[in-house]
Phi, psi and omega in degrees: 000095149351141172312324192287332160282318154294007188245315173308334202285280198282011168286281209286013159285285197309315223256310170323284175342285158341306180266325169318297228253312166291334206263338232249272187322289194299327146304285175319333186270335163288278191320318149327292180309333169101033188281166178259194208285330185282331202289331193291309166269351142282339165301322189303309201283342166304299176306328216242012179246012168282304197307313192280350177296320187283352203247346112326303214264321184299294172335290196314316212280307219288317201280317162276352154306314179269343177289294186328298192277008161248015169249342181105007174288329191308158154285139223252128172292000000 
């Protein structure tokens, strides 16, 4: 298995959580407010362009991460 299959794997673990959790959060605390269904679903689409931001930034870190350790470069834990 390629580097690129391994970095996606723990990306797209992290970025479900992520969105599971923000998504979760960000409905409950409007719909509290008594906010209405578009102000709700914009928060949402506000969220979910959080979400794919955290889920890029994982993917990068992960991907050079996995690069570092198929050159042979990682540092000894």
């Amino acid at each position: 298995m390629g580097p690129l299959f391994k970095a996606i794997i723990p990306a797209a673990l992290l970025t479900e959580i992520a969105a599971i959790v923000f998504f979760t959060a960000t409905w409950s605390i409007l719909a509290e407010m008594h906010f209405g269904q578009s102000v709700i679903l914009g928060g949402e689409a506000v969220t979910a362009i959080g979400v794919v931001a955290i889920g890029v930034a994982v993917f990068r870190r992960a991907i050079r991460s996995e690069k570092r350790m198929a050159m042979g470069d990682a540092p000894d834990a």
